[in-house]
Every structure is written in structure tokens, then in C-alpha cells.
C-alpha distance (Angstrom), angle and dihedral (degrees) to the residues before:
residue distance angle dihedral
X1 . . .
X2 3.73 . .
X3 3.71 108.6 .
X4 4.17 131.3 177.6
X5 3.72 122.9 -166.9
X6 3.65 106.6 -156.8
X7 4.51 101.2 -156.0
X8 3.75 122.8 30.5
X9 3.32 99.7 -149.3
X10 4.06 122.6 116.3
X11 3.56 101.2 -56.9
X12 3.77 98.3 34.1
X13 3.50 103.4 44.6
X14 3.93 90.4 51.4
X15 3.81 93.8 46.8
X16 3.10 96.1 47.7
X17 4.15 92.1 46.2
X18 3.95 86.7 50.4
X19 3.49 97.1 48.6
X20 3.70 90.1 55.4
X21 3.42 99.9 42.6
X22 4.01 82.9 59.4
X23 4.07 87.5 61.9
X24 3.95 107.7 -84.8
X25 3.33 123.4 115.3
X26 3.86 109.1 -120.2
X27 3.80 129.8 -161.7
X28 4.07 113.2 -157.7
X29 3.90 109.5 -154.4
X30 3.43 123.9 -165.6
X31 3.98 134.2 149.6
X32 3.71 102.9 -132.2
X33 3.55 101.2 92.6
X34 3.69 90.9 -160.4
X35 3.18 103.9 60.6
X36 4.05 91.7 44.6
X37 3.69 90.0 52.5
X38 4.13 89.9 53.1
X39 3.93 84.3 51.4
X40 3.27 89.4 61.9
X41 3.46 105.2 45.1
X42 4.50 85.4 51.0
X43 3.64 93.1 -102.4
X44 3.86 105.4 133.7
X45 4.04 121.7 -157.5
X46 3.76 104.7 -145.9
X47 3.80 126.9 48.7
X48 4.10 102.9 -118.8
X49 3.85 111.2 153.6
X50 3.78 109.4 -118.1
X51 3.90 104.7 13.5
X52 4.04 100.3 92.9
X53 4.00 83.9 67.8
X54 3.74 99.6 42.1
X55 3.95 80.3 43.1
X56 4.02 93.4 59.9
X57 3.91 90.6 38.5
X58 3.67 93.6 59.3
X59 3.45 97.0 40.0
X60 3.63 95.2 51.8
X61 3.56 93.0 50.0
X62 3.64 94.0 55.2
X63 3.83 95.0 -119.7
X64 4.08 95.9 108.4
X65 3.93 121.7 47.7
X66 3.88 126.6 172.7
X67 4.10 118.5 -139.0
X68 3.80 140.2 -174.7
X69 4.27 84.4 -164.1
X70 3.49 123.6 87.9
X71 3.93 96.6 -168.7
X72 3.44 85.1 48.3
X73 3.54 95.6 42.8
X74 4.01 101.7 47.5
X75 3.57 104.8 33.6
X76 3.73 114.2 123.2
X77 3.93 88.1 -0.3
X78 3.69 118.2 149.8
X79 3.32 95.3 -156.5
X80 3.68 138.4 19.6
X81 4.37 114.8 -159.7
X82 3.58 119.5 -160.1
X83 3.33 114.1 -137.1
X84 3.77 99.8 152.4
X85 4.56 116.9 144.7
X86 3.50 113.4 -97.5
X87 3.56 94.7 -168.7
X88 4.13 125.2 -174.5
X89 4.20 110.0 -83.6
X90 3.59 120.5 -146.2
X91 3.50 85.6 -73.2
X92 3.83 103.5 51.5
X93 3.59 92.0 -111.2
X94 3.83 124.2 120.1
X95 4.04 117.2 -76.4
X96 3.71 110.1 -145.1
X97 3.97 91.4 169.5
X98 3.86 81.1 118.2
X99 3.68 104.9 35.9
X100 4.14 88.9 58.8
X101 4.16 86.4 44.4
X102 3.70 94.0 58.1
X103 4.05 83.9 42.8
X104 3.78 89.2 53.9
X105 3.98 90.8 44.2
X106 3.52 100.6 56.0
X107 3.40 104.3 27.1
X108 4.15 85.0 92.8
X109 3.79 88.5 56.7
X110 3.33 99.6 48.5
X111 3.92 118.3 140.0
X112 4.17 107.7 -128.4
X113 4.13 87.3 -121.7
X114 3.42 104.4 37.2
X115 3.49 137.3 117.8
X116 3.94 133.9 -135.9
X117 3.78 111.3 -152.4
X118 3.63 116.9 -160.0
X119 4.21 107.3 -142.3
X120 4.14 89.6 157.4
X121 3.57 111.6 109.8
X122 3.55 99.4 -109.7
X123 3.82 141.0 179.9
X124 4.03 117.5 -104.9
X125 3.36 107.6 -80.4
X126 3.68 102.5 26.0
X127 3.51 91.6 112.0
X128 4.15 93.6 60.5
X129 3.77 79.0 56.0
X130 3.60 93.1 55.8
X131 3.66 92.0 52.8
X132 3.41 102.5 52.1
X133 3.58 94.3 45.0
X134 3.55 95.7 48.9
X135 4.10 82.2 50.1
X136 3.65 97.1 47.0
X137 4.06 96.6 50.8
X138 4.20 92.4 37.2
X139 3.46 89.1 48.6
X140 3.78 87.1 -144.0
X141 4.03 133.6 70.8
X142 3.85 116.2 -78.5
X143 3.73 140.9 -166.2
X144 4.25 117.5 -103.7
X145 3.42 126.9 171.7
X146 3.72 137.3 164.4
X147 3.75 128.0 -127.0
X148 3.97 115.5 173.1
X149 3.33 120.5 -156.7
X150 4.26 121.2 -123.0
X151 3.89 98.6 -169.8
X152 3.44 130.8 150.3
X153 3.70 109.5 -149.3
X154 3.94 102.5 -125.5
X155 3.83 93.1 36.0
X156 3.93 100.7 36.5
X157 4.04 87.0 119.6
X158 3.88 88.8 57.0
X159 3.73 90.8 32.5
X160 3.50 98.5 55.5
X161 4.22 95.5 39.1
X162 3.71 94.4 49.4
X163 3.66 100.8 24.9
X164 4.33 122.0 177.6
X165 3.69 75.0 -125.2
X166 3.79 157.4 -45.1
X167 3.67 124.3 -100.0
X168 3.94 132.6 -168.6
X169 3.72 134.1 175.0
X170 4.26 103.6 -153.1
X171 3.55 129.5 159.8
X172 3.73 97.5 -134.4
X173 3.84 140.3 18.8
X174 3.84 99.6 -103.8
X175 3.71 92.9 63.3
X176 3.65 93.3 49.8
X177 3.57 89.5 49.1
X178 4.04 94.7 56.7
X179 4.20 83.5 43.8
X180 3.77 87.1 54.8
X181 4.16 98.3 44.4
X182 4.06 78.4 51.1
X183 3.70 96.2 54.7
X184 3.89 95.2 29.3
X185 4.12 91.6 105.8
X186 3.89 87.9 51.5
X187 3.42 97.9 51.8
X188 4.22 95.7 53.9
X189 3.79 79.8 123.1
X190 3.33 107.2 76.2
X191 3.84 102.1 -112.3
X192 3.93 121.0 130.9
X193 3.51 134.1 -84.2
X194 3.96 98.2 -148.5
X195 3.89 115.4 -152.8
X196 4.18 110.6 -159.3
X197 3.83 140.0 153.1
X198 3.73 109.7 -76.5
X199 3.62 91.5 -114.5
X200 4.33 89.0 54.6
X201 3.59 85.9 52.3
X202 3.72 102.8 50.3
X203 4.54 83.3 44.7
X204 3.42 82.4 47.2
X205 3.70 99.8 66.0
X206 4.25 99.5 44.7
X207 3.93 88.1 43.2
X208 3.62 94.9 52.9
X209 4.27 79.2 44.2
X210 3.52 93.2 54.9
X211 3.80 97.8 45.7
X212 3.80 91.7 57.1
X213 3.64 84.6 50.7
X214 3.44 105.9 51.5
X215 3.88 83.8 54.7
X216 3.49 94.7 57.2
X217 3.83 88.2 51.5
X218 3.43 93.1 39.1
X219 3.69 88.8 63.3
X220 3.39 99.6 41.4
X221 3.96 95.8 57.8
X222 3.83 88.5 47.9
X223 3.46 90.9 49.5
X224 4.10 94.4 50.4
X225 4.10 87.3 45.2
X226 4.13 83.7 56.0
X227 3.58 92.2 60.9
X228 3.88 97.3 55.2
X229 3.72 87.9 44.9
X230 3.60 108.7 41.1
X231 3.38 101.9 -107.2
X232 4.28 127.1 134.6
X233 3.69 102.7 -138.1
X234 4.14 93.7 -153.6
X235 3.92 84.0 65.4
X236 4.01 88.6 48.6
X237 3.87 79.8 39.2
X238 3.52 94.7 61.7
X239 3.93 98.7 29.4
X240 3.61 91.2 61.7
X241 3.95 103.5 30.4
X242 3.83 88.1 70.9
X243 3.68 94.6 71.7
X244 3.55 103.8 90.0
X245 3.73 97.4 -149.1
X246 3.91 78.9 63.6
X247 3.71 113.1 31.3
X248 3.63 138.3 163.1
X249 3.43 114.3 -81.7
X250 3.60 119.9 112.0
X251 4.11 88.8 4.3
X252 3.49 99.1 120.8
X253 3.67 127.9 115.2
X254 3.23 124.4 -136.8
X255 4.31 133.3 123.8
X256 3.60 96.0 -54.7
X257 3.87 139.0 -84.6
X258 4.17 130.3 -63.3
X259 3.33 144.2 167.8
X260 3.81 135.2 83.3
X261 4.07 105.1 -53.4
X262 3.80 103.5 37.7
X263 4.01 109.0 55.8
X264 3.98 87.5 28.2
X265 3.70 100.2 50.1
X266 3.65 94.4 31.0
X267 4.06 84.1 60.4
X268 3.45 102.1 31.0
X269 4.64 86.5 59.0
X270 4.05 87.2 48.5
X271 3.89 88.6 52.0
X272 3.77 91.2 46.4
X273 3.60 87.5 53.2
X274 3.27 99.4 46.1
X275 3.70 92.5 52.3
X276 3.72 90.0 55.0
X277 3.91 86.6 61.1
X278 3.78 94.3 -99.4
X279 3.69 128.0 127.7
X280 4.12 105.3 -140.3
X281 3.34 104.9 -152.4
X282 3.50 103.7 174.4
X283 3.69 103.9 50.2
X284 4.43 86.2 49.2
X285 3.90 87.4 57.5
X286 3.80 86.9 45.5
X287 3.75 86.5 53.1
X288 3.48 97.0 44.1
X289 4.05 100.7 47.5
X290 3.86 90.3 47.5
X291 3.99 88.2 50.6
X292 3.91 90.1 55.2
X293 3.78 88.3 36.0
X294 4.04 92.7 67.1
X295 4.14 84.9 59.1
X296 3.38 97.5 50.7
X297 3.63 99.4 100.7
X298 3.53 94.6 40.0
X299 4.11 87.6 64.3
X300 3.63 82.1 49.3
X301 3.85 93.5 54.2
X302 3.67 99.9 46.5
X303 3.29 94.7 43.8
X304 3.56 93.1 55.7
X305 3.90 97.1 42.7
X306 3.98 78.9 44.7
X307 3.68 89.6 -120.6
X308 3.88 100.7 -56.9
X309 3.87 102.6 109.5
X310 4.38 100.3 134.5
X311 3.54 102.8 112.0
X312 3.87 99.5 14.6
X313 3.89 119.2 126.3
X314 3.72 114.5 -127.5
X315 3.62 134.0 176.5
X316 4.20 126.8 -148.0
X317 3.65 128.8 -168.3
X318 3.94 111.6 -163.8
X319 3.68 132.6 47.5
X320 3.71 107.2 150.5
X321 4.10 107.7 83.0
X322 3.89 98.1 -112.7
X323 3.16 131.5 2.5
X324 3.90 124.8 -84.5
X325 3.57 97.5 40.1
X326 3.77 141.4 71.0
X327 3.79 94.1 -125.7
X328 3.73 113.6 138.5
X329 3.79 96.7 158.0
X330 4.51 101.8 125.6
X331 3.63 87.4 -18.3
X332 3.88 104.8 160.3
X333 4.05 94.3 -136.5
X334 4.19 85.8 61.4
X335 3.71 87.3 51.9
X336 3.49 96.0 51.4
X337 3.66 102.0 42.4
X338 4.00 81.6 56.4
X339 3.60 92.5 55.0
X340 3.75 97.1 48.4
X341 3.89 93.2 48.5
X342 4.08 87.6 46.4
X343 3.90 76.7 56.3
X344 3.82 99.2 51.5
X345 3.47 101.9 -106.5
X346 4.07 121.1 144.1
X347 3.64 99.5 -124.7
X348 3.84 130.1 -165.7
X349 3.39 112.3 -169.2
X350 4.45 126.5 -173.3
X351 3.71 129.0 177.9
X352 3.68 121.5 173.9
X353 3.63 95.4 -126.3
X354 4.41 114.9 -0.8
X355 4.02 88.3 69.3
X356 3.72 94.3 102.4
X357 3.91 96.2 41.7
X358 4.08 88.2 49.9
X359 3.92 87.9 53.0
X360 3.52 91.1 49.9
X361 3.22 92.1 55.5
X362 3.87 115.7 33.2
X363 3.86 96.2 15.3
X364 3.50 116.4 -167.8
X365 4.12 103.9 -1.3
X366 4.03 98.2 98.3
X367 4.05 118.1 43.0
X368 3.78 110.5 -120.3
X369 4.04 130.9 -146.0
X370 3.18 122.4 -140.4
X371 4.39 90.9 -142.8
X372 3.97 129.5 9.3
X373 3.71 91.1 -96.0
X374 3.63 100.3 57.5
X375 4.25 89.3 52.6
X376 3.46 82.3 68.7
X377 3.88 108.9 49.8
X378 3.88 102.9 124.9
X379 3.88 95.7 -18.5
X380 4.07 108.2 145.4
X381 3.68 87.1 -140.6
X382 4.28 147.5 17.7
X383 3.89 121.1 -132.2
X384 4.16 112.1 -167.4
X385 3.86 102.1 -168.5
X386 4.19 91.0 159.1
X387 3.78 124.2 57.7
X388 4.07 93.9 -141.3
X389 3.86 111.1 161.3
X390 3.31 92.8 -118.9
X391 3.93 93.4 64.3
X392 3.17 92.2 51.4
X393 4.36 106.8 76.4
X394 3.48 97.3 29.0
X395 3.80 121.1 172.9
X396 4.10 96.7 -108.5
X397 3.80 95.9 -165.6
X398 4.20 90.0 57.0
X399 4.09 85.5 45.3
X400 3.68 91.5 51.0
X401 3.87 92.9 45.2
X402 3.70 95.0 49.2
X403 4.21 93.6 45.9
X404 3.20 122.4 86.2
X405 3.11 88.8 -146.7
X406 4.29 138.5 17.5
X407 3.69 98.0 -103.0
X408 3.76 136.6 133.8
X409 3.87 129.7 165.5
X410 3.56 99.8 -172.8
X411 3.99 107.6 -163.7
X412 3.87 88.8 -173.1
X413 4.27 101.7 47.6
X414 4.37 87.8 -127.9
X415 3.39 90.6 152.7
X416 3.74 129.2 73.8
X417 4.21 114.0 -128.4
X418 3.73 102.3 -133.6
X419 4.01 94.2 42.3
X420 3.85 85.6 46.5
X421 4.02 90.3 51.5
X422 3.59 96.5 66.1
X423 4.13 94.3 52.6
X424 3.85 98.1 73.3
X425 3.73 89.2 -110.2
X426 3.69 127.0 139.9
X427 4.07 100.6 -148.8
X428 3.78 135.6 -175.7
X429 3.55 124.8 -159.0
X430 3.73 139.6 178.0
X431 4.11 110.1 -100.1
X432 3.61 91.5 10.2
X433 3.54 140.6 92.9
X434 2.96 117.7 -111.8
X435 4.49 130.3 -92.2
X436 3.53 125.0 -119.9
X437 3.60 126.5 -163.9
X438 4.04 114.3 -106.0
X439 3.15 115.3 -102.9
């Protein structure tokens, strides 16, 4: 099958590098000329364990090419995926400025049978849109469907090969059967190809967003009420994780979610309800706890440098949102390192992989190590806001060597309280109270 991916950015540039490493020859079209040429040559833009390899592979073999052209790009395609940004507006709602531009620039190329396959995250009713665009500037009736994507950025390879499942939004059965054929080597597991309504599919994809959200939150606020009563919220953790109508994914606290899905999608779902007259409760407290979740360390901080922090040397492992990934977009360890400078503190700052991205974008205000060991050299205290494996068995006796001081405020609880208690650290956690040296 003939396949164009219209965006390389996350989701389009690993579609379209899965679907050809499944046998079709893929086409990925996007308008920065830049970044197409450093396709080309193998350099890859995003930081997603796996893909540089399956990149060269493809490429080598002929089955994946990069374009600026979109006659060159779409003729004799199959099928075209979407996978355009829809970045927040000034509002915090959903952009689709450059969803309806790549609509309008390859509507002229369009093959007669094709079909356009909207992957964007997109508002309900988008795809309608689509349509009648598509219609209007064809001049004749065309095929849309909608495919959201379910990756998790640091397993999207895995994600999208061996997916929970597949879902589409047609308007008749012979689309979804070409959809299925497509996805028929991915689903060699067993796990459902789910037909809907385009407008089910698009709801589907923010709802299943804002469930995985409201966990996270969830947790967090439990985890914030164990402190003040003298709970440890990894033995509520694991007391309540065991019921499988509960379970443990996305049940562990920590300083709140980031990246590109959560906050917008989580926002973008309260807006559409809101616009349909209804007051969504549920996703505004989500909102709202995860806000007040991103300072909880800070409290933590000034309270235990009893508010004096100007001047003080501080050290912070993990800037990118999640581990795995070079993400940095809402990522709570960004926000606090801002707050702490704003508060005069001499921050060093290392991530394993988000370094360049944080240059890029606030160049010279933090200090930056060049390994985890260096953040610390003469820092009075350590702030984890990532859970990266390679924070997470740390040789204590170098840490306490290279402090200043004995401190950790550990934003993602990595370390276990009663091994911690014998290193000579004080420690903070999240759900926990707090470790003491022994005396």
C-alpha cells in the first residue's frame, strides 16, 4: 500500500516509520524543509528510543522517503494520515489553523480513491469539517476517516506494533475494511479493531486522556492527604492497586503530569463541555490538583530552608516530562526550576536526554551538568522531578560527598524510606513522611 503522512512530528513520523516497516511504502510530508532535509540525511528530531534504527532501515530499503512536495508526495497514495500539531491557542483550546492548511494544500492532489485519515488530536466534529472541505474544494465526494493515536512517547514503537487496540471513525464499512487490511499485521495479538462514528472516535481519544489523568491526580491528592494523616501512600498504593477494577497504572504520585496530551486534552474536553452548556466538574478539579501538584516540592523546599533560598546552591535531576523522552513541553521539573531561579537560587539542572531542548529554549538562565554527579558538586540540596533509571540506584556515598549538604526532595518517591535512613540523608518524598538522619 501507498501511504502519505502529512506532519513529521511525533506521531507522524512514527506512523509513518511503522507502517513502512510493515511493507508499504510511506511518503512523510512536511513543509519545513529543514527538518525534511535532516530526515534524509538520518538525523531524527525527537528523542524516541528505537526509531533512529527503524528510521535508517526503512530508508535504506527504499520503503520510507521524506518530501517538501505535496504532488510529489500524494500521488498514487492510498492513503493520506493527518498528523498535523494542533497546538493550544491563546485560549488553550485546540489550533487547527494548520490541520485545515494541509487540507487546503492537498486537496488539489488528491487521488479519486483515496482516503484522508485524520491521526491529529482533534475536537469532536473536526472530522465533519474535513469532509466537507475536502468536498467543497474536490468538487466531488471523498473518503475521511479518523484514526487517533494511543502512544506513549518512549514506547510509541511498541505502542503502535502491539497496540491495546485500533480505533477508526468511517462513514461506511468499505473504508473500515481497507483501515483494517492496513492494521491487520499489528493486530496479530488478538486485540480489537473498534469501528465508531467519526465523531466517537475523535471523543474517544480526549476521554481515554482524561481518565488517565484524573488517575494521576487522583493519586496525587491521596497522596498529599497521607502526609497530614500519617499515612505512606506506596502502602495505600499497593493495598488498593490489587483490585483489578482499580489497578496500578497511572497510580503513582509524584508532582503532577506534562507534556503535550495531558494538560491540552484535559482542557481542550472541559472546553468542549462547557460549550455544550455543561459544567465539567471533574476534569476542572483534575486541572486544578495537578496545577497545585507542580508546587508541591517547592512548599517542601522552603519550608525546609525556612524560607531563605536566594543565594543557595541547589541541584535538579529531571527536566523532560517522563522519562525516556526529551519532552519538556508543561513538564513540572521546567516549572520548578523557573520558580527557584525567580527565587534566587543557583540552580544546576541535568537530564539525560531534554538538555538540548531546555537550551533551546531558556538558554543560559539555569547552569547545566554535563552527568548527574556534577549537578551536585557543592549544591546544599538534590531535587529528582523525573523518574529516569539512572536516578534511581545511585551511589549514596558519592551523592553525600559531592552535597554540601544531606538533602534530597525526591518529586518521584525512587527511593525506599528505611534503606534511605541508614545513608545520613535527610529525604522528602511525596506521600511520605518525611526521613531524618539517625542519630
Amino acid at each position: 500500500m501507498r501511504i502519505t503522512v502529512i506532519g513529521t512530528g511525533y506521531v507522524g513520523l512514527v506512523t509513518g516509520t511503522c507502517f513502512a516497516e510493515s511493507g508499504n511504502h510511506v511518503t512523510c510530508l512536511d513543509i519545513n524543509a529543514e527538518k525534511i532535509e535532516s530526515l534524509r540525511r538520518g538525523v531524527i528530531p525527537i528523542y524516541e528510543p528505537g526509531l533512529t534504527e527503524m528510521v535508517l532501515r526503512n530508508t535504506a530499503a527504499g520503503l520510507l522517503e521524506f518530501s517538501t512536495s505535496y504532488p510529489e508526495a500524494i500521488a498514487g497514495a492510498d492513503m493520506i494520515f493527518m498528523a498535523v500539531g494542533t497546538p493550544p491557542d491563546e485560549r488553550g483550546r485546540a489550533d487547527l489553523t494548520y490541520l485545515f492548511k494541509a487540507v487546503e494544500s492537498l486537496a488539489p492532489h488528491l487521488p479519486e480513491d483515496a482516503v484522508v485519515v485524520v491521526k491529529s488530536t482533534v475536537p469532536v466534529g473536526t472530522n465533519n469539517k474535513v469532509f466537507a472541505r475536502l468536498n467543497e474544494l474536490t468538487k466531488r465526494q471523498c473518503h475521511v476517516a479518523s484514526n487517533p493515536e494511543f502512544l506513549k512517547e518512549g514506547a510509541a514503537i511498541n505502542d503502535f506494533q502491539y497496540p491495546d487496540r485500533v480505533v477508526v471513525g468511517v462513514r461506511g464499512p468499505d473504508i473500515a475494511a481497507r483501515l483494517e487490511d492496513l492494521y491487520k499485521p499489528f493486530l496479530r495479538n488478538n486485540h480489537p479493531f473498534v469501528v465508531m462514528s467519526p465523531a466517537s472516535a475523535e471523543f474517544t481519544k480526549y476521554a481515554a486522556n482524561a481518565l488517565l489523568a484524573t488517575k494521576i491526580s487522583f493519586i496525587n491528592e491521596m497522596a498529599n492527604l497521607c502526609e497530614l494523616l500519617g499515612a505512606d501512600i506506596n502502602d495505600v498504593r499497593q493495598g488498593i492497586g490489587h483490585d483489578r477494577r482499580i489497578g496500578f497504572q497511572f497510580l503513582f504520585p509524584g508532582v503532577g503530569y506534562g507534556g503535550s496530551c495531558f494538560p491540552k486534552d484535559v482542557h481542550e474536553i472541559a472546553g468542549l463541555a462547557r460549550d455544550a452548556g455543561m459544567e465539567p466538574r471533574i476534569l476542572a478539579a483534575v486541572e486544578s490538583v495537578n496545577q497545585a501538584q507542580k508546587s508541591i516540592l517547592l512548599d517542601k523546599i522552603l519550608d525546609h530552608f525556612s524560607g531563605a533560598l536566594k543565594g543557595r546552591r541547589i541541584a535538579l535531576w529531571g527536566l523532560a516530562f517522563k522519562p525516556q523522552t526529551d519532552d519538556i513541553r508543561e513538564a513540572p521539573g521546567l516549572v520548578l526550576a523557573q520558580k527557584l531561579t525567580e527565587l534566587g537560587v543557583d540552580l544546576c539542572v541535568y537530564d539525560p536526554a531534554a538538555m538540548p531542548n531546555v537550551r533551546k529554549e531558556h538558554g543560559d538562565r539555569f547552569r547545566y551538568a554535563t552527568g548527574q554527579m556534577e549537578a551536585l558538586q557543592g549544591a546544599e540540596a538534590l531535587v529528582i522531578m523525573t523518574e529516569w533509571r539512572v536516578f534511581q540506584h545511585p551511589d549514596f556515598a558519592e551523592m553525600k560527598a559531592a552535597l554540601r549538604s544531606p538533602v534530597i526532595f525526591d518529586g518521584r518517591n525512587l527511593y525506599d524510606r528505611e534503606q534511605i535512613k541508614k545513608t545520613g540523608f535527610t529525604y522528602y518524598s511525596i506521600g511520605r513522611a518525611a526521613v531524618r538522619p539517625e542519630k
